[in-house]
C-alpha positions as CSV (number, residue, x, y, z in Angstrom):
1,X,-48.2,-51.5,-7.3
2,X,-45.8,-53.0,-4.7
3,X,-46.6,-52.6,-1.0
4,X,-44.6,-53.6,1.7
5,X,-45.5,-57.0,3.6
6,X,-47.5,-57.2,7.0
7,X,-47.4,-60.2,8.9
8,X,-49.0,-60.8,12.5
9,X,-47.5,-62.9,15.0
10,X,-50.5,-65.0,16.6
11,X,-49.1,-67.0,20.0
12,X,-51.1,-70.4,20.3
13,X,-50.8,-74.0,22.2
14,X,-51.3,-77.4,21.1
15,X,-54.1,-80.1,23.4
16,X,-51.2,-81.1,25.9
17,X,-50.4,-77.0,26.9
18,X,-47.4,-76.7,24.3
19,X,-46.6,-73.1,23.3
20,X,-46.0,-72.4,19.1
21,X,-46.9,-69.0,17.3
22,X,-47.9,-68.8,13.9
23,X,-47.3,-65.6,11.4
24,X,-50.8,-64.3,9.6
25,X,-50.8,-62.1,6.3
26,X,-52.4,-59.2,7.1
27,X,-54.3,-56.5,4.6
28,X,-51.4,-54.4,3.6
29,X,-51.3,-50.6,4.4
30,X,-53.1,-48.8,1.3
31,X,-51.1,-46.6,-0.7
32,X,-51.7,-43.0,-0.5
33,X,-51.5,-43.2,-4.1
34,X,-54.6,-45.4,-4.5
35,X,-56.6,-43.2,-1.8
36,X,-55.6,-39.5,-3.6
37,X,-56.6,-40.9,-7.0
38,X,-60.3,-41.0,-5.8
39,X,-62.6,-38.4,-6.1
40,X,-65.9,-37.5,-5.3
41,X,-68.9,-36.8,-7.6
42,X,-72.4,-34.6,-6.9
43,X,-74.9,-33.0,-8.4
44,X,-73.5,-29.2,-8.5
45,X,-71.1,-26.7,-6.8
46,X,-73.5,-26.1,-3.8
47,X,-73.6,-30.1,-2.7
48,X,-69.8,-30.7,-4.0
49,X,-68.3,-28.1,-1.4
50,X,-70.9,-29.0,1.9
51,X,-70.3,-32.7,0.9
52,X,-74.0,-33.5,1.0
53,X,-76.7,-34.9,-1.2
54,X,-76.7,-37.6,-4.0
55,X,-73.7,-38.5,-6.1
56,X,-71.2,-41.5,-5.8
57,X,-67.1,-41.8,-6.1
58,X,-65.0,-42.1,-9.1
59,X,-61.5,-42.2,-9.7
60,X,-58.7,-40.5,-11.7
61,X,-56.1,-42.6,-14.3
62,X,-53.8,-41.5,-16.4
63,X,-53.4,-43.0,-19.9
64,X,-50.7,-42.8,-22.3
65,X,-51.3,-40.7,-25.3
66,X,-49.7,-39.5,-29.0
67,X,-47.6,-37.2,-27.1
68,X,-47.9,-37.5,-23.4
69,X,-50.3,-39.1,-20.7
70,X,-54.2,-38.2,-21.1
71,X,-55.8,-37.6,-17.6
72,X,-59.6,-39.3,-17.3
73,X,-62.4,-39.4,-14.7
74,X,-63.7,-43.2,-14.3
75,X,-67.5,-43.8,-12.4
76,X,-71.0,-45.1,-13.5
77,X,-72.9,-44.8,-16.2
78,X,-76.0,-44.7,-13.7
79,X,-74.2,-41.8,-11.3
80,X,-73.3,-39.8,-14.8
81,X,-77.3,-40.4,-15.6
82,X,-78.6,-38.8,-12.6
83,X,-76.6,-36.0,-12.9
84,X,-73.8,-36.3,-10.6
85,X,-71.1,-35.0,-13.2
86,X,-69.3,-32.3,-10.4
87,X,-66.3,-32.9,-9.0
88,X,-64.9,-32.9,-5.4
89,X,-61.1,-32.2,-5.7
90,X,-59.2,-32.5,-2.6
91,X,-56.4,-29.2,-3.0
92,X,-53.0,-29.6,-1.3
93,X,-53.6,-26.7,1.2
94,X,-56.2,-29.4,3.1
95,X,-59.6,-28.1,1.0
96,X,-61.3,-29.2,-1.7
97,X,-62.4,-27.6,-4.9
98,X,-65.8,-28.7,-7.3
99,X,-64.9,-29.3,-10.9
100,X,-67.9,-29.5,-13.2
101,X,-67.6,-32.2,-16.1
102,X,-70.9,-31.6,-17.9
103,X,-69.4,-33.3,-21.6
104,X,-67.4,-35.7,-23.1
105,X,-68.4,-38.7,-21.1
106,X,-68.4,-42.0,-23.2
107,X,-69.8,-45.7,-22.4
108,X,-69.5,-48.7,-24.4
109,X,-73.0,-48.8,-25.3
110,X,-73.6,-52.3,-24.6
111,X,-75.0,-51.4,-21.4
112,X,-72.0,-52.1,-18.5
113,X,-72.3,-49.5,-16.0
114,X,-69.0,-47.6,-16.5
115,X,-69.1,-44.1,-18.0
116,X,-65.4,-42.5,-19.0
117,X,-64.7,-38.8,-19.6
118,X,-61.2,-37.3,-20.0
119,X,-60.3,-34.0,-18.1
120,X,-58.8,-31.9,-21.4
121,X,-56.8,-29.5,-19.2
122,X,-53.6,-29.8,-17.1
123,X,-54.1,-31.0,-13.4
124,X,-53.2,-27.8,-11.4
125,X,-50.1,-28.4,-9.0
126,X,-52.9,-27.0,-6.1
127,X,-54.5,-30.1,-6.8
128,X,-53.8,-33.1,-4.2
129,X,-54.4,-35.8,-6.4
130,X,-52.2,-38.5,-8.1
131,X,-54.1,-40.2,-11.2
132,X,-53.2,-44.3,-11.1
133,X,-50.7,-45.2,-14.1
134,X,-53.4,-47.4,-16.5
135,X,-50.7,-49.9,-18.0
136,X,-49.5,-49.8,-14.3
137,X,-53.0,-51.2,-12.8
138,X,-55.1,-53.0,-15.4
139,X,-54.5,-56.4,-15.5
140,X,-55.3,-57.8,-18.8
141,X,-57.5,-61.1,-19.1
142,X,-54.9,-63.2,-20.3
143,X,-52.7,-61.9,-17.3
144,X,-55.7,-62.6,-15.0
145,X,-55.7,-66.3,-15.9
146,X,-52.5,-66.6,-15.9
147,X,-52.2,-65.6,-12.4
148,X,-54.8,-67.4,-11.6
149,X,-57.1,-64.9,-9.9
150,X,-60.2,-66.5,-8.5
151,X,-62.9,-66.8,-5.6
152,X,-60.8,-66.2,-2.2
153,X,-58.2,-63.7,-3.4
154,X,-58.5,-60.2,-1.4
155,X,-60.0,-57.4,-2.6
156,X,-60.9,-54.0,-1.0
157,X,-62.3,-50.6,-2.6
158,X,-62.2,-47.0,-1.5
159,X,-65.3,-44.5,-2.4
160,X,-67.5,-42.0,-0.9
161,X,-68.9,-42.8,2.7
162,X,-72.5,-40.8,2.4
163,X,-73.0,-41.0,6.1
164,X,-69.6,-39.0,6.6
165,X,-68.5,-37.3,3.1
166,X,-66.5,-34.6,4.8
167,X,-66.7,-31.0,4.3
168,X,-62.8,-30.2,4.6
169,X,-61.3,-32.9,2.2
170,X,-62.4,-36.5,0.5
171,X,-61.6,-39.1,2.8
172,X,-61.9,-42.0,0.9
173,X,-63.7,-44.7,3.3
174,X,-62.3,-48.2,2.8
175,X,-64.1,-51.8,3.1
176,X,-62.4,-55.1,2.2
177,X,-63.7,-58.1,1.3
178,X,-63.6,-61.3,-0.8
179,X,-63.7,-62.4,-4.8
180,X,-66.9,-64.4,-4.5
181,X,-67.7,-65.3,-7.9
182,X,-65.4,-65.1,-11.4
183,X,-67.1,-63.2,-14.6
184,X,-68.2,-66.4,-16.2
185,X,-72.2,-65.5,-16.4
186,X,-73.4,-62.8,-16.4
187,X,-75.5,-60.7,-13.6
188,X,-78.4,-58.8,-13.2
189,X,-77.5,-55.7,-11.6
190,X,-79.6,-52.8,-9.8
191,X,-80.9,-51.6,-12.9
192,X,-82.0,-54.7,-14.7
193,X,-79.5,-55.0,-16.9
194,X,-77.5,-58.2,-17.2
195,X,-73.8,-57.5,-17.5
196,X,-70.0,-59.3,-17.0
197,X,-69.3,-58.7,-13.4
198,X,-67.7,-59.9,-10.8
199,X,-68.9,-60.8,-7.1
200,X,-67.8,-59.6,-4.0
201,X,-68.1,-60.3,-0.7
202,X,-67.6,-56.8,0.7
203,X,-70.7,-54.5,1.2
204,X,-71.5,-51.5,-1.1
205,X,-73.4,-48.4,0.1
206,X,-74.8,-45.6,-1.4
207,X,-71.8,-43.3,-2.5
208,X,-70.0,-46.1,-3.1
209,X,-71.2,-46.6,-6.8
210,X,-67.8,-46.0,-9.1
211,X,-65.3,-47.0,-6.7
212,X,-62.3,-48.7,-7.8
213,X,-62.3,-51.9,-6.5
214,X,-58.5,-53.4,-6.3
215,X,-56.9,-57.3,-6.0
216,X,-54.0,-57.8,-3.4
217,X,-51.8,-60.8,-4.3
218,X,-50.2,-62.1,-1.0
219,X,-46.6,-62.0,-0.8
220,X,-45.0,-65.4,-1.6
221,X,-48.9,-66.9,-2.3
222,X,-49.4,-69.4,-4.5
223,X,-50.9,-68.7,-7.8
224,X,-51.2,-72.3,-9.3
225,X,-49.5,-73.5,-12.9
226,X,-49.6,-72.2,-15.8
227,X,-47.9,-72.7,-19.6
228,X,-47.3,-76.5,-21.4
229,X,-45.2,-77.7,-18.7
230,X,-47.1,-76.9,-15.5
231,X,-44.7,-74.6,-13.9
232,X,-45.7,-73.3,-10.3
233,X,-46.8,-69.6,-9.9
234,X,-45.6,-67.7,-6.6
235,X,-45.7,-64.5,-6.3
236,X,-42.5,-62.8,-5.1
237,X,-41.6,-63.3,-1.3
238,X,-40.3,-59.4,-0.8
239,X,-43.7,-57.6,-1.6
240,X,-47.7,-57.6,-1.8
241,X,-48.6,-56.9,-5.3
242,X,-51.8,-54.4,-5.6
243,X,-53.8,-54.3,-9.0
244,X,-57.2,-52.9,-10.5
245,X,-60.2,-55.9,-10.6
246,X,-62.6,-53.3,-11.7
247,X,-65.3,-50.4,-10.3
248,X,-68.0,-50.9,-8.1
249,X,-71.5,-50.4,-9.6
250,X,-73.6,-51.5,-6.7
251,X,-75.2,-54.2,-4.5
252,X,-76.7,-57.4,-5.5
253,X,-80.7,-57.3,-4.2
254,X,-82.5,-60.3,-2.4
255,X,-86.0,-60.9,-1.9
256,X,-87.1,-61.4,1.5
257,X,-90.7,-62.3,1.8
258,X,-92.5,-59.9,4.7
259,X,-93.9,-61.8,7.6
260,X,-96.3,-61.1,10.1
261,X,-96.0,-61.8,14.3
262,X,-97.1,-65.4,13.3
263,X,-94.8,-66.0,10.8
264,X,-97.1,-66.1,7.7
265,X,-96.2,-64.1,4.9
266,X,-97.7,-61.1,4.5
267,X,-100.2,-60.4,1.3
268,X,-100.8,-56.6,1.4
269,X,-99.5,-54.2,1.0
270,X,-96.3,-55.5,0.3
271,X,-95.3,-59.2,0.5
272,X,-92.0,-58.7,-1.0
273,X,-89.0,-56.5,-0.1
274,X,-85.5,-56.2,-2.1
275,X,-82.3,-55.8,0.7
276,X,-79.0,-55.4,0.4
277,X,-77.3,-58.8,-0.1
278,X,-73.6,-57.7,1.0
279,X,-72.3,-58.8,-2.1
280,X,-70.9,-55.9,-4.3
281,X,-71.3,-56.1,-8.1
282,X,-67.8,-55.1,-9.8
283,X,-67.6,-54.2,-13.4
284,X,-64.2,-55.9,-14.8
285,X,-61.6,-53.0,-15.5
286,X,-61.3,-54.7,-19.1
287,X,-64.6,-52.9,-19.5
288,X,-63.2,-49.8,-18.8
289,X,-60.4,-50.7,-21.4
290,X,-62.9,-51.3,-24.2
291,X,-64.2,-47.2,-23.7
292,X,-60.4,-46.0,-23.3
293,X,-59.6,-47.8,-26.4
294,X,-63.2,-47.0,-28.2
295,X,-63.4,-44.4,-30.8
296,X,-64.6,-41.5,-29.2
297,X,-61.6,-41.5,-27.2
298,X,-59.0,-42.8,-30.0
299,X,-60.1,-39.7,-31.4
300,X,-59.9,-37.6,-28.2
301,X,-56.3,-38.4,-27.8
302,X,-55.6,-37.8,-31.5
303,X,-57.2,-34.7,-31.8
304,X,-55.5,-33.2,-28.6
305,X,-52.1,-34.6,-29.6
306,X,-53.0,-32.3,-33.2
307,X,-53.8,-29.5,-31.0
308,X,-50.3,-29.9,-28.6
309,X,-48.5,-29.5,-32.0
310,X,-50.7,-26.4,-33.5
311,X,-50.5,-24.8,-29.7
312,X,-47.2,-26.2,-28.1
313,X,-48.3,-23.8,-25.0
314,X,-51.2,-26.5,-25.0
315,X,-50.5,-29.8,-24.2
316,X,-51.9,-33.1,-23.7
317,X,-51.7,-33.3,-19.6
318,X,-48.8,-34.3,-17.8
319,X,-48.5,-35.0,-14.4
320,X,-45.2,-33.8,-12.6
321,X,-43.7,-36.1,-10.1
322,X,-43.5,-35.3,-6.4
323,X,-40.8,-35.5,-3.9
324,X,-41.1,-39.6,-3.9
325,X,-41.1,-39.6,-7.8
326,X,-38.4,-42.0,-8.1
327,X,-40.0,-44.4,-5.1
328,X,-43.3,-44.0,-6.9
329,X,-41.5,-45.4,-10.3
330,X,-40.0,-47.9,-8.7
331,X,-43.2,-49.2,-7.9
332,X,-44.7,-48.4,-10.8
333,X,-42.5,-50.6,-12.8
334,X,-42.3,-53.5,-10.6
335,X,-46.1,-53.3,-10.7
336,X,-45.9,-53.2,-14.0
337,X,-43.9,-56.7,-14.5
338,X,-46.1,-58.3,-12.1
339,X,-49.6,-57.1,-13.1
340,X,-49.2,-56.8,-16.9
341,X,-45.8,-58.6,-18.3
342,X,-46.6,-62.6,-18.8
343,X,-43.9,-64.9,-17.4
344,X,-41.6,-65.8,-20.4
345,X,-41.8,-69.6,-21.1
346,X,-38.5,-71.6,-21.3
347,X,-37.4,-71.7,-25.7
């Protein structure tokens, strides 16, 4: 996705008193299609609508299919596992609705914490919510490399904020932060498991687990060379450019050894405690590609596109365009030559 560019003028001087000013990239304004794609997920109806108790965030894509665009709900395997399968559905009139989802959710079984289930009815127009394009959003790999993504570039996520989750609508609750470490070995996570994941300097918090975490590529910024001959890699001068990296799944734990007034460490009863690191673990949203494009759902999307043509009143759902439909797809598909299109090498 395209966002327009923010620069802050910053007035300085130089050791003898000289005055100069400098311009500063700043975070670009979020897209209110990124924040209304989130939503929130509890453990029942009751918790759903006061906005309290356990649960995390997930977030809404919409996926091409036989005969239309497939809607799924994207968040942890861990959140689905404890239960937190319902729901919190901001609706255009300013409230929310609760949505169970007790079925259909599908992992990769290898263990990444990312848990996938489609929503096999059509999005009511009530509903204030806007499902991100996938082919629009997931970079692949290949593109990844290509553009050269690495420790430095900005990232920032959007997910549940348990110490303010609202009772009127979600309000998604952004934090921003850094790529701190490339997929390249993998990571022991919160439970245990070691999985491909990305580091982040940005803090995660409970109700944060399944948020989508997203890349911002600086306007004009330099994204190194790529192809036989070396050519440079800028990214385009008039916009940011806004893409997927993957979905929160928790905070990387530290030991800290307990002390005592003199500094020794203490032996009972507990020497050792496990604290929040602020570094955020991020499952790669090429993970979440491997479920979309697993079985289970290959044969979702092939049995609903059977049962569009048995039922025509039944389709495979389709979301309508708003009012800034055509802005939208004009961001869409610039988005889409910048995020997923590889730069055509001279024949």
């Amino acid at each position: 996705m395209a966002s327009a560019v923010a620069w802050r003028r910053v007035e300085r001087r130089t050791s003898r008193g000289r005055r100069y000013a400098t311009y500063e990239r700043l975070m670009p304004r979020i897209p209110d299609q990124l924040l209304n794609s989130v939503v929130y997920l509890f453990k029942d109806e009751a918790h759903a609508l006061s906005g309290e108790g356990a649960g995390g965030t997930g977030f809404l894509i919409d996926y091409p299919g036989a005969l239309g665009r497939q809607t799924y709900v994207v968040t942890n395997l861990h959140v689905v596992g404890e239960g937190c399968t319902t729901l919190r559905i901001n609706t255009g009139d300013g409230g929310v609705e609760a949505l169970p989802i007790l079925s259909g959710w599908e992992d990769d079984g290898d263990g990444d914490d990312v848990s996938v289930s489609p929503i096999d009815f059509e999005l009511p127009f009530k509903w204030a919510i806007k499902p991100l394009p996938w082919e629009s959003f997931c970079p692949t790999p290949e593109r990844m490399e290509e553009l050269n993504v690495g420790v430095g570039d900005d990232v920032f996520m959007l997910g549940r904020f348990s110490g303010h989750s609202g009772r009127q609508q979600n309000q998604p609750l952004a934090r921003f932060g850094n790529l701190a470490m490339m997929d390249g070995e993998r990571v022991e996570d919160g439970r245990g498991m070691l999985v491909d994941a990305y580091l982040v300097e940005m803090r995660s918090l409970p109700g944060f687990s399944g948020s989508p975490v997203f890349l911002t590529m600086g306007a004009g910024s330099y994204r190194g060379v790529y192809g036989t001959d070396q050519q440079a890699k800028m990214m385009p001068f008039y916009s940011e450019t806004i893409a997927l990296l993957g979905i929160d799944t928790g905070h990387k734990r530290v030991k800290t050894y307990v002390l005592d007034a003199a500094g020794k460490e203490v032996e009972q009863p507990v020497r050792v405690i496990l604290e929040n690191s602020g570094v955020a673990i991020v499952a790669p949203c090429y993970k979440i590609n491997d479920i979309l494009e697993g079985d289970a759902l290959v044969k979702q999307r092939e049995k609903a596109a059977g049962d569009a043509v048995d039922d025509p009143e039944r389709g495979v759902s389709d979301i309508a365009p708003d009012d800034d439909g055509d802005e939208f797809k004009r961001f869409e598909d610039l988005t889409r030559k910048l995020v997923n299109t590889p730069k055509q090498q001279p024949g």
